[in-house]
C-alpha positions in Angstrom: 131.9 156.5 192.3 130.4 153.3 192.1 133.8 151.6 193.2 132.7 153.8 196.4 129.5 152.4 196.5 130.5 148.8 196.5 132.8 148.5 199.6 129.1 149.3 201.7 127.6 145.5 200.2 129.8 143.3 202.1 128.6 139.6 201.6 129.2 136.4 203.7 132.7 135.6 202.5 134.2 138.9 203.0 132.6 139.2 206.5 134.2 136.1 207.2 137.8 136.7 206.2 137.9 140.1 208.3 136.8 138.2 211.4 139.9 135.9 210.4 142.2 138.6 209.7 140.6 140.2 213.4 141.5 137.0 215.1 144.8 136.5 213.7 145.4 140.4 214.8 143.5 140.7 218.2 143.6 136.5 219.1 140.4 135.0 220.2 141.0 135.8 224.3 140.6 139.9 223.3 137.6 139.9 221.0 134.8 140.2 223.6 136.7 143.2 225.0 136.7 144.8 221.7 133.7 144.7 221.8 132.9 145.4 225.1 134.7 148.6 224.6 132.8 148.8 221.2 129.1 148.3 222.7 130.2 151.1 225.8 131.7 153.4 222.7 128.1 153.3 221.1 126.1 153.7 224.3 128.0 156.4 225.2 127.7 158.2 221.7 124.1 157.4 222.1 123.7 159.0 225.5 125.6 161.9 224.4 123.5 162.5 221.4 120.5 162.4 224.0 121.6 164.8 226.2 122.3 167.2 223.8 118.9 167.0 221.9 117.4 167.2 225.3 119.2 170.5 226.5 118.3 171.7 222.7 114.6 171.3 223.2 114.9 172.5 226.6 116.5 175.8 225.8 114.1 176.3 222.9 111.0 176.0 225.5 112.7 178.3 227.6 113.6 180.9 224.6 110.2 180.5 223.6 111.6 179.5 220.0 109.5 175.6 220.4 105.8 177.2 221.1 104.7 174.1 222.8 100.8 175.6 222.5 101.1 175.8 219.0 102.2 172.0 218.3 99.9 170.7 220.8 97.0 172.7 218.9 98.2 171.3 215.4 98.5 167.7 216.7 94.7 168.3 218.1 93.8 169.2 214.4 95.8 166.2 213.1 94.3 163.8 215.1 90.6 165.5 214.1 90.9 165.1 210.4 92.5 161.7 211.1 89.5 160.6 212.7 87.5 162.1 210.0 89.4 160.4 207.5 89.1 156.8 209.4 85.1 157.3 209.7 85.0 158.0 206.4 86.9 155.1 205.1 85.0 152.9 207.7 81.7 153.7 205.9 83.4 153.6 202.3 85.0 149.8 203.6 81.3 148.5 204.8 79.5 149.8 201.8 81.8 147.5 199.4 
């Protein structure tokens, strides 16, 4: 387990004998297309991942699952008892 753990702390010469190993696999010419391809590969996850919370959300408003009345009234509360708390510490900070 801990032998698990260890290959997530990389440090600075390890980092740099991949990159070598990369080079001498890839050659220099092809590593900003790797990761060109790389950066598109995480954008498109990204947008993906978007999309699917976003129909998600959308079909729970329209099921009525996501009571948008009901978070907008808690939020108002929050946002009361936050206030109430800051004018409170506010009076608490000046008196000190």
């Amino acid at each position: 387990m801990i032998h698990a753990l260890n290959i997530l702390f990389i440090g600075g010469p390890e980092i740099i004998f991949i990159l070598f190993i990369v080079i001498m696999v890839f050659g220099a010419d092809k590593i900003p297309e790797i990761a060109r391809g790389l950066g598109k590969g995480m954008r498109q996850l990204k947008d993906a991942t978007n999309d699917i919370k976003h129909e998600v959300t959308k079909s729970a408003q329209d099921s009525g699952v996501m009571d948008t009345d009901v978070t907008k009234n808690i939020n108002e509360e929050l946002n009361k008892v936050k206030d109430d708390l800051e004018d409170f510490t506010g009076s608490v900070r000046r008196k000190l």
